[in-house]
C-alpha positions as CSV (number, residue, x, y, z in Angstrom):
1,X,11.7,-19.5,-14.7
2,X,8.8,-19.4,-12.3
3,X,6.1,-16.2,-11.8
4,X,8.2,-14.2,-9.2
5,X,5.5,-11.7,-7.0
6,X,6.8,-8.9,-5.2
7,X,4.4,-6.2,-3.8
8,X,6.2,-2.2,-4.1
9,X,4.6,0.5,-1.5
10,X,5.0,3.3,-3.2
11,X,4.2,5.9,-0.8
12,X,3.9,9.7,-2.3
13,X,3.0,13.0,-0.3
14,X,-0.8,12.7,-0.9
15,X,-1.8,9.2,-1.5
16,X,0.0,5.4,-1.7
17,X,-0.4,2.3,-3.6
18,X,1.0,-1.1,-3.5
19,X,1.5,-2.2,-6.7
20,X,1.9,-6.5,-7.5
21,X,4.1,-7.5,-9.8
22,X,4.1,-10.7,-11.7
23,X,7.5,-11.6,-13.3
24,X,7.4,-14.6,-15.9
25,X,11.3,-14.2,-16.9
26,X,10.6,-11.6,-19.4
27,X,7.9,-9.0,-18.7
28,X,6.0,-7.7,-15.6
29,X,2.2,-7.2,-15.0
30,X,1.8,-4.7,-12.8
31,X,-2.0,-4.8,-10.6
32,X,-2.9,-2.2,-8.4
33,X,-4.4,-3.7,-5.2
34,X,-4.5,-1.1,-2.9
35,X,-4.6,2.5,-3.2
36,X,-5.1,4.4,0.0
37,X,-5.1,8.5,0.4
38,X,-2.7,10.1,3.6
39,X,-2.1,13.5,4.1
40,X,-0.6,15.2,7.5
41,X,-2.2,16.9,9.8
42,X,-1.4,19.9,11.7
43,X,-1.3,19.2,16.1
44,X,-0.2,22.1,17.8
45,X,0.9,24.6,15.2
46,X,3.3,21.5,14.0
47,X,2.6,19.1,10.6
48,X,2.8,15.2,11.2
49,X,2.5,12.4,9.1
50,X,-0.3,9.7,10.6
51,X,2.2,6.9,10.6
52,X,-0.4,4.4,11.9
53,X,-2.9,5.1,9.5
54,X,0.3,4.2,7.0
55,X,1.4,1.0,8.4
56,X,-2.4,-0.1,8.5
57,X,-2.8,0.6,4.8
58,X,0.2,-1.2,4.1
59,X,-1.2,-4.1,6.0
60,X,-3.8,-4.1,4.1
61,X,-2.1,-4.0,0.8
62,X,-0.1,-7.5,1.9
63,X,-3.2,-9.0,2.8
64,X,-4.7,-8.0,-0.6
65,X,-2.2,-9.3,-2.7
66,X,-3.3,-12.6,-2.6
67,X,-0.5,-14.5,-3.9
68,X,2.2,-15.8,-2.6
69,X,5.2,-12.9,-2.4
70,X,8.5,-13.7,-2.5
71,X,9.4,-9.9,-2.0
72,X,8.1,-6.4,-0.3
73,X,10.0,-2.9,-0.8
74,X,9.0,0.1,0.1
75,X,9.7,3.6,-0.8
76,X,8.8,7.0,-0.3
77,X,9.3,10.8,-0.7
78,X,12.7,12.3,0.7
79,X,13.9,14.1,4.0
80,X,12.1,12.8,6.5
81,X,12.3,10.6,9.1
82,X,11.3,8.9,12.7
83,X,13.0,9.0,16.1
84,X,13.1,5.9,18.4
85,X,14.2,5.5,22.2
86,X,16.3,2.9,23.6
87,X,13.1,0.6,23.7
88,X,13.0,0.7,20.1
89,X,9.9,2.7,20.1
90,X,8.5,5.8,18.0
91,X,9.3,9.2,19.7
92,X,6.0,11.1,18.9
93,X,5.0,10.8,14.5
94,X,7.1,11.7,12.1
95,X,7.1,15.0,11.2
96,X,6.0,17.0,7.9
97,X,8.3,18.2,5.5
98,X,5.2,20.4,5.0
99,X,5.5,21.9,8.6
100,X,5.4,25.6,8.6
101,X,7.9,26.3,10.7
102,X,11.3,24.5,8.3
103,X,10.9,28.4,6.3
104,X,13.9,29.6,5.2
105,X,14.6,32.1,8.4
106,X,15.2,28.4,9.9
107,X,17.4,27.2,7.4
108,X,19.3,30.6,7.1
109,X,19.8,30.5,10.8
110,X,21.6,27.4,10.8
111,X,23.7,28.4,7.4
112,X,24.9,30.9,9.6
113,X,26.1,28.5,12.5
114,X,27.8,26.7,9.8
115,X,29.9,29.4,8.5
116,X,32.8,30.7,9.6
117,X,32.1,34.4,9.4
118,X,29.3,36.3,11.4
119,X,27.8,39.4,11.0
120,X,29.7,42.5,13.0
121,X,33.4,40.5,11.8
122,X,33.7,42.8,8.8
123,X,34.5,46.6,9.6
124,X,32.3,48.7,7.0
125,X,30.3,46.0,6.1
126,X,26.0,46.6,7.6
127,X,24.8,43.9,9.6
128,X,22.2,43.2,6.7
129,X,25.3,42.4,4.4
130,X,26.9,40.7,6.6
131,X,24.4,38.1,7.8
132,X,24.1,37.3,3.5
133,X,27.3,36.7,3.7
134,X,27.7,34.3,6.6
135,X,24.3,32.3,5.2
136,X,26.5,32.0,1.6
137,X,29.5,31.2,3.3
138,X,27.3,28.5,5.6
139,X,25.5,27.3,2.5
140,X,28.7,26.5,0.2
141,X,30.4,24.5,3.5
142,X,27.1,22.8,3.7
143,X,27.6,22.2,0.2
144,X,31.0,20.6,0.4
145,X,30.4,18.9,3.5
146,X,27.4,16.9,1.2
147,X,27.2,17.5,-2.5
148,X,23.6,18.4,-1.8
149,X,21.4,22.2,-1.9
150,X,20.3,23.9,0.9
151,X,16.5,23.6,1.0
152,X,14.5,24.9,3.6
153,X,12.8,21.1,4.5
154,X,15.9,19.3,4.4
155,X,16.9,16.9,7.6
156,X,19.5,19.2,8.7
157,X,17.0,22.1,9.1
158,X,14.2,20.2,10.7
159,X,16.7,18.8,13.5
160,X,18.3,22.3,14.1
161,X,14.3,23.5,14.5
162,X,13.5,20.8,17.0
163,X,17.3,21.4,18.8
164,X,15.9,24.7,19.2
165,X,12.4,24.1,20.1
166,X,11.6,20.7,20.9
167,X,14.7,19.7,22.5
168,X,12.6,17.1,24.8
169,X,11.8,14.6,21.8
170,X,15.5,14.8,20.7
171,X,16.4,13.5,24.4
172,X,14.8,10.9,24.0
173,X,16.0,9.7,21.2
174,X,18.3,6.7,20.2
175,X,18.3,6.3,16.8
176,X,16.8,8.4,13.8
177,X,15.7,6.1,10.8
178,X,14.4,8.0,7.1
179,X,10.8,7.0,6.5
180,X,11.3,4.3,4.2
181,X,13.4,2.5,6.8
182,X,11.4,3.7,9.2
183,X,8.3,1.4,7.8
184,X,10.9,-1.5,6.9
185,X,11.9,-1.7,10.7
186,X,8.6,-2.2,12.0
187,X,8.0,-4.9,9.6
188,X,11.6,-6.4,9.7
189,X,12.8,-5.5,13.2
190,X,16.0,-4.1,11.0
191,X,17.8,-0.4,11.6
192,X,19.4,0.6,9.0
193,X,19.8,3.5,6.5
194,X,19.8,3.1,2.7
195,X,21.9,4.7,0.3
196,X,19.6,7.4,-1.9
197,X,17.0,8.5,1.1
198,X,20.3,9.1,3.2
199,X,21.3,11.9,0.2
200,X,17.9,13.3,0.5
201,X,18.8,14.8,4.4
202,X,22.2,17.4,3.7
203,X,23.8,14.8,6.3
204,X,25.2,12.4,4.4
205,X,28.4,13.1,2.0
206,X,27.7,11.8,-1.3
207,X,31.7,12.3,-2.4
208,X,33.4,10.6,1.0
209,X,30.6,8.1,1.4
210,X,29.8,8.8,5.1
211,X,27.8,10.7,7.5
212,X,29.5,14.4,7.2
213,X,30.4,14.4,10.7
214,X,32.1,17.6,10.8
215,X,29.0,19.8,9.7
216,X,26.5,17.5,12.3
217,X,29.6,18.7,15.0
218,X,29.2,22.0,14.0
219,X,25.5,21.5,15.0
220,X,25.0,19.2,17.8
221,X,23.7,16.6,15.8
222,X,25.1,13.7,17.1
223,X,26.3,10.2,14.5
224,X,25.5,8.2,17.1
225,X,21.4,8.6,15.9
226,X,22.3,7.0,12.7
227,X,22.9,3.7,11.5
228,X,25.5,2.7,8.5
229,X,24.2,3.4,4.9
230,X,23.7,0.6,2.4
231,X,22.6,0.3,-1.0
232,X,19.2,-1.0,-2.3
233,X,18.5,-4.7,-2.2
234,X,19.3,-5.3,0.7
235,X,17.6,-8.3,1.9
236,X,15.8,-7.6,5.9
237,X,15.0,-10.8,6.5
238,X,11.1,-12.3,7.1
239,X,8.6,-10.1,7.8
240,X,7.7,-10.2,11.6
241,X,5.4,-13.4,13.1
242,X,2.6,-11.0,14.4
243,X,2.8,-9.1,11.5
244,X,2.7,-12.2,8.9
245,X,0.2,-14.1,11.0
246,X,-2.0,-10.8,10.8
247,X,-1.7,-10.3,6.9
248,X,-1.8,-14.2,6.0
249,X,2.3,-13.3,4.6
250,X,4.3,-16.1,6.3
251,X,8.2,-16.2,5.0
252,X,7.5,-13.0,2.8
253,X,10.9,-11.3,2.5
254,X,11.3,-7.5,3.5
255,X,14.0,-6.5,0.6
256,X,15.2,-2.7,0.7
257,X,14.3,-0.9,-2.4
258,X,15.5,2.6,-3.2
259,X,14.4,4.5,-0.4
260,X,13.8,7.7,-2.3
261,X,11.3,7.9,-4.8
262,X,12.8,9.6,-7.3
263,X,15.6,7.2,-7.3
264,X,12.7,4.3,-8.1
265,X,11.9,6.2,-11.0
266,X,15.0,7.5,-12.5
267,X,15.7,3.1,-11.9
268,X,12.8,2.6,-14.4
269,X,14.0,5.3,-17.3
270,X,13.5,3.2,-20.1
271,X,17.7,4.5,-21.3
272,X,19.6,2.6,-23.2
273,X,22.3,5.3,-23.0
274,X,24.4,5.7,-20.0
275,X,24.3,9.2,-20.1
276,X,20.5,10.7,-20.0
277,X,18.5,13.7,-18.9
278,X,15.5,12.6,-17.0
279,X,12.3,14.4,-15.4
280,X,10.0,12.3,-12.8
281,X,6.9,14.0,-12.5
282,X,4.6,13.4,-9.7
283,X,3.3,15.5,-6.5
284,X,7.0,16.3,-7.0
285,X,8.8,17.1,-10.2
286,X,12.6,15.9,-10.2
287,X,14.5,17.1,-13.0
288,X,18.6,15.6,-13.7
289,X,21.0,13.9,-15.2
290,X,22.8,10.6,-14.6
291,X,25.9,10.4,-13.9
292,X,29.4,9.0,-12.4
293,X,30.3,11.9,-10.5
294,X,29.1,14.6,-8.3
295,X,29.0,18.0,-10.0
296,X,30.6,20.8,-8.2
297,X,31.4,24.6,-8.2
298,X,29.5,27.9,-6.7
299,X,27.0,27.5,-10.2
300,X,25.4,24.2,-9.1
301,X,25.1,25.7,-5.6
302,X,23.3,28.9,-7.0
303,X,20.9,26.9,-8.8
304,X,20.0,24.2,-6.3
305,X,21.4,21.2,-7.7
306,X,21.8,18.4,-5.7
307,X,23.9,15.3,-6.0
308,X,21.5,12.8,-4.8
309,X,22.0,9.0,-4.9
310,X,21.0,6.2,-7.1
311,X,19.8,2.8,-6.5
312,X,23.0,1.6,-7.4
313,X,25.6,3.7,-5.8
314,X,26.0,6.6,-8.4
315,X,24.4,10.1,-8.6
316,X,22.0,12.0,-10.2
317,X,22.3,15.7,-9.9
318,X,18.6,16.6,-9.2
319,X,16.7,20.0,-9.1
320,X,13.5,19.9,-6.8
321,X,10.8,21.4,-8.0
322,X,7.0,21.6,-6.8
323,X,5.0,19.2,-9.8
324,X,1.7,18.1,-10.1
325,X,0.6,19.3,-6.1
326,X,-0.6,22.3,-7.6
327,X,-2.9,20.8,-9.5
328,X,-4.5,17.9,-7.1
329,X,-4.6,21.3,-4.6
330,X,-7.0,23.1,-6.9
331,X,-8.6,20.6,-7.6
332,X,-9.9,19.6,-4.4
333,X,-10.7,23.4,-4.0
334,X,-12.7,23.1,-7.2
335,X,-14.5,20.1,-5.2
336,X,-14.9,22.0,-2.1
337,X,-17.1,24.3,-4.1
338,X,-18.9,21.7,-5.1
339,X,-17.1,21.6,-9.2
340,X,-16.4,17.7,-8.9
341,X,-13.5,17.0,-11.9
342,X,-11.8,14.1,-12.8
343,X,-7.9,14.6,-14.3
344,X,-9.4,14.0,-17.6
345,X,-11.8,16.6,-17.4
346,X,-9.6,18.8,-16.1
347,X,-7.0,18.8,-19.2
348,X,-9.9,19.1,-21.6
349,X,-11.3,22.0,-20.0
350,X,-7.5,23.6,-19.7
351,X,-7.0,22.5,-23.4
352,X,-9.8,24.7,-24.9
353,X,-8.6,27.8,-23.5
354,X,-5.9,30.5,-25.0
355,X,-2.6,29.5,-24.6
356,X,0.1,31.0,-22.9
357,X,-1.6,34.0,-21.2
358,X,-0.7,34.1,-18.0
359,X,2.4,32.1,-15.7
360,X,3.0,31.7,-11.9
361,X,6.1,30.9,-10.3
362,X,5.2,27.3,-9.0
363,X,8.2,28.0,-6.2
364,X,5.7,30.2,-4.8
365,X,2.5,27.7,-4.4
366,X,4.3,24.9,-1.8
367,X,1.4,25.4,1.2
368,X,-2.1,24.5,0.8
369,X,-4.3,26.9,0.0
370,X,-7.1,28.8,-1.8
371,X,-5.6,28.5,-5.3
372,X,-8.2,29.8,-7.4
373,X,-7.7,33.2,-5.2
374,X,-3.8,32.5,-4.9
375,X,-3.4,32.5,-8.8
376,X,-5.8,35.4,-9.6
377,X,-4.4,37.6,-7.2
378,X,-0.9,36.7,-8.4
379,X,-1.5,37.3,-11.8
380,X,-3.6,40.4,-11.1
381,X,-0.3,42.0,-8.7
382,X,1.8,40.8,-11.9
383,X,-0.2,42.6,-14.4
384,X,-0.9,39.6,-16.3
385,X,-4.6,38.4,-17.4
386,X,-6.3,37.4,-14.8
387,X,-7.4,33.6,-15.3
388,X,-11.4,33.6,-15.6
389,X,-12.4,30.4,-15.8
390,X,-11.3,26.3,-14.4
391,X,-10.1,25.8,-17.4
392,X,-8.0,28.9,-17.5
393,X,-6.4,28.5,-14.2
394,X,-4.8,24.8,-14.6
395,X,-3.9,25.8,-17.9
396,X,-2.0,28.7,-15.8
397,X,-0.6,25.5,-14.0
398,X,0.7,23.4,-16.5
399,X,2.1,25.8,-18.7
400,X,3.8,27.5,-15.7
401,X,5.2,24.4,-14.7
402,X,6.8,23.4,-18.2
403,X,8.1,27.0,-18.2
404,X,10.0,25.8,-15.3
405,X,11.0,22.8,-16.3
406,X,12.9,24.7,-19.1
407,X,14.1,27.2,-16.6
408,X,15.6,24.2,-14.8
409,X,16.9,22.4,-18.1
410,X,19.1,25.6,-19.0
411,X,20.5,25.6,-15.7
412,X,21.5,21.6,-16.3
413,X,22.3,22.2,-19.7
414,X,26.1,23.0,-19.4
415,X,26.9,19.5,-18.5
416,X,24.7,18.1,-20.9
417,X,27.4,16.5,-23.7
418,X,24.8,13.6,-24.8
419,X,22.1,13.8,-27.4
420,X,19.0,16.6,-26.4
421,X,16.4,14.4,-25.3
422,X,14.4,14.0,-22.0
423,X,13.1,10.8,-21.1
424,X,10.0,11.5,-18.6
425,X,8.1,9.2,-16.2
426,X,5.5,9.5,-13.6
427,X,2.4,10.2,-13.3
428,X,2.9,13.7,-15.1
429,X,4.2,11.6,-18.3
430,X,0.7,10.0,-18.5
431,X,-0.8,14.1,-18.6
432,X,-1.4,14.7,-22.0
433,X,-0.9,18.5,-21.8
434,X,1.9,18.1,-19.6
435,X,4.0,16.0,-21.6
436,X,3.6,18.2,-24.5
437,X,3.9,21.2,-22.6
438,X,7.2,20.3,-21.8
439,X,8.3,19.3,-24.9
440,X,6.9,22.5,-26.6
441,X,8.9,24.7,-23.4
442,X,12.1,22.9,-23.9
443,X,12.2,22.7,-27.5
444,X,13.5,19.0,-27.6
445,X,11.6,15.6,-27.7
446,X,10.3,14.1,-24.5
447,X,10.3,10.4,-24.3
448,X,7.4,9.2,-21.8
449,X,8.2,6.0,-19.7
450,X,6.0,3.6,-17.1
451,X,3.3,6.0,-15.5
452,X,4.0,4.0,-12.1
453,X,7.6,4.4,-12.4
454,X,8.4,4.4,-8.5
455,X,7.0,1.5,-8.1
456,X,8.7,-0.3,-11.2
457,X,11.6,1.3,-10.0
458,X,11.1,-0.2,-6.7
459,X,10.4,-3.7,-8.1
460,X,13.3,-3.8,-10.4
461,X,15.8,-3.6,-7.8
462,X,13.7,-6.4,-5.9
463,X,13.8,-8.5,-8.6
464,X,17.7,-7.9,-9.4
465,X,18.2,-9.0,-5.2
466,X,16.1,-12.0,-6.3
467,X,18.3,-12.9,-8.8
468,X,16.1,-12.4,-11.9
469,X,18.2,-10.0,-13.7
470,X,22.0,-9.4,-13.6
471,X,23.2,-6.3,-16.4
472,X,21.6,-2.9,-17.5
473,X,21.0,-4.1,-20.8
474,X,19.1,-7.2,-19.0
475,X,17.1,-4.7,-17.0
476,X,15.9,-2.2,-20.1
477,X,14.7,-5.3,-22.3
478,X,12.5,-6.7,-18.9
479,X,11.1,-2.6,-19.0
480,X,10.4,-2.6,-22.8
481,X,8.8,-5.7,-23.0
482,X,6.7,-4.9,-19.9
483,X,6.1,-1.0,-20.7
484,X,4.7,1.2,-23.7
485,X,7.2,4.3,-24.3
486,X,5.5,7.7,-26.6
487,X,8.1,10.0,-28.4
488,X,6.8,13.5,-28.6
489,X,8.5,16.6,-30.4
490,X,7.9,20.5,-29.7
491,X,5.5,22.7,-31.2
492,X,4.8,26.0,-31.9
493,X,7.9,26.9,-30.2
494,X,8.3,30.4,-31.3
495,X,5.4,31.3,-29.3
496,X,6.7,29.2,-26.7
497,X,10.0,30.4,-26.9
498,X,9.1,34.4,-26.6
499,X,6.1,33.3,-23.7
500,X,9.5,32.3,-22.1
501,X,10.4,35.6,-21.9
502,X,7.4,36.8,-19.8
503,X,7.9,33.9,-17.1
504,X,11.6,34.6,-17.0
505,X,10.5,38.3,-15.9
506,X,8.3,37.0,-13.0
507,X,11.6,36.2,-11.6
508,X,13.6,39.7,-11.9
């Protein structure tokens, strides 16, 4: 067959990248040809993404890529979104899921609205029990209403913030499109919602297939701001004449990839099984299982599993967990001091210290910060040695963050009935203290996939909506031709396994 090119905007928390990819019928080159930094900033006490900065870096990326493209997905972290008027217009930027104000007061606030008991119902109950009781009651409708945890950023608590104290911009508002639809409309001219970045907002219900209209009733949230889900591959249409004369891209074909990240890269586990653990390790870290099924019951509530969606209609019960931000936060602390490090120097500093001294609990290091303070001051409150060096403190980091990983792993465990191995991809997978890390923490092998997974992800369901590829089995012979895959087994894991003990206690 002839070269296919498609170009995949994979746009992460911190930084983006648009990724060609040259398909000659049986392997893909992947070229960087644009990497760009973004970050929000903070107007008025609030956290906004600069969209414009986005779509200009994008532009930038089609203009780059040289070659004629017969494709162009995009995709990009979860939960948020932009509002448009009538006109068709943005209603201020799109907000942070990093904004200060989606804390968990917000979100317990509007678990209460959502449940059917309130406190002062129960005689001989105090009002402190009884509001825990309406925010558990709240959080296990929320739960059945979508298959997906109660987390503090999610859609649902960012629109009950702004009912509550921007109610201006939601009066204005027509529709509400998630990010990575967001950017494909003002290329395309297209509304529309796709499949795994609608699971990402607790307003979608992953079991019924539909907006869960009777929690957004409960809060105000009208269906009328969103548009019908579809899956990925969806093809847009041409990208717009302004647009295509500007970026030298005439007929280049806007095709809906995955709108969630993490659904990019669980697409680009290089499984053979059907059944597989997987961990995608990036700013984020997403750890879960595929699956056929949603899981259920008040144990996946309690340990923040969610049911999101895959690229192709299914789910993968996913636990969030903060990844590799911690570490691209100290280290620009490190180069605010004026300690310039690149990654590489960073894990061979962090490998020549002790291991397993002291742990953190990452759930606690989500907001920018002063890390080197943050983590010395943690460990000193803790009792645990206090990190002394660079070196010392992302070795904290890493080994903390595999602790977690296994935390997370037991909690998935139960519905584990497949062969105990983890297939990891990311940019963590290409960490070689990481990947170890976690291999040593969980006591099983860890199989590393594509470093760029999102965007292989991305351009594996392009290339399936162009044709090139039909069956699973087609897709994981394209992914091991095109990319190298690393077994590695646990060490050492006595030391690993009583260490565990010590970060389980951080948590009593």
């Amino acid at each position: 067959m002839a070269t296919k090119n498609v170009l995949a905007f994979d746009l992460g928390a911190s930084s983006g990248r648009g990724m060609l990819a040259r398909f000659d019928g049986e392997k893909i080159t992947l070229e960087e040809v644009h990497r760009f930094e973004h970050n929000f900033s903070t107007l008025h006490g609030h956290a906004y993404w600069n969209f414009l900065s986005l779509m200009d870096a994008m532009k930038t990326g089609m203009r780059k890529s040289g070659d004629a493209l017969s494709g162009v997905g995009f995709d990009t972290w979860g939960v948020d979104c932009g509002l448009l008027n009538r006109e068709g217009d943005l209603v201020g930027m799109p907000g942070s899921y990093r904004d200060a104000a989606l804390d968990d007061e917000n979100m317990r606030k509007a678990l209460m609205e959502l449940s059917d008991l309130h406190p002062g119902d129960e005689s001989g109950v105090s009002v402190r029990a009884a509001m825990e009781q309406a925010v558990a009651n709240g959080e296990k409708y929320a739960f059945e209403q979508t298959g997906i945890a109660s987390l503090a950023y999610n859609t649902l608590y960012k629109l009950y913030y702004m009912q509550k104290h921007m109610p201006s911009m939601l009066e204005q508002t027509d529709k509400i499109l998630m990010l990575p639809n967001l950017i494909e409309y003002f290329f395309s001219g297209v509304k529309h919602t796709e499949y795994s970045i609608a699971s990402t907002t607790q307003l979608y219900n992953m079991q019924k297939k539909c907006w869960a209209e009777p929690l957004m009733a409960k809060l105000n949230i009208p269906k009328r701001w969103f548009t019908d889900v579809d899956l990925a591959g969806k093809d847009l249409g041409v990208l717009r004449s302004d647009v295509a004369a500007e970026v030298g891209q005439k007929g280049l074909h806007i095709i809906s990839a995955p709108g969630h990240d993490t659904a990019c890269a669980v697409a680009a586990v290089p499984a053979k099984e059907d059944q597989y653990t997987f961990l995608s390790c990036g700013t984020w870290s997403l750890m879960g299982i595929s699956s056929q099924t949603m899981l259920k019951g008040p144990e996946i509530i309690r340990d923040k599993i969610s049911n999101e969606g895959t690229w192709d209609g299914g789910y993968r019960p996913t636990v969030n967990i903060i990844g590799l931000w911690m570490q691209n936060e100290i280290k620009r602390n490190f180069a605010a001091m004026g300690r310039e490090y690149s990654f590489k120097q960073l894990a061979q500093m962090a490998e020549q210290e002790k291991p397993l001294q002291s742990f953190i609990r990452p759930d606690d290091f989500m907001q920018p910060g002063d890390y080197p303070t943050k983590i010395r001051e943690y460990c000193k409150q803790t009792n645990q040695p206090v990190p002394a060096t660079d070196g010392a403190l992302i070795r904290c980091i890493l080994e903390s963050l595999a602790m977690k990983y296994r935390q997370v792993y037991l909690s998935l465990k139960p519905y584990i009935t497949w062969e105990e191995k983890l297939y990891m991809v990311g940019g963590g997978a290409q960490n070689p203290l990481l990947r170890q890390y976690t291999a040593n923490a969980l006591g099983i092998p860890v199989i590393t996939g594509a470093s760029e997974a999102t965007a292989v992800g991305n351009v594996m369901a392009q290339l399936k909506a162009l044709g090139c590829y039909e069956t699973s089995q087609e897709k994981c012979d394209i992914l091991a031709a095109s990319f190298e895959t690393r077994e590695l087994l646990p060490q050492d894991t006595d030391a690993w396994d009583a260490a565990y003990e010590r970060f389980q206690a951080l948590y009593q």
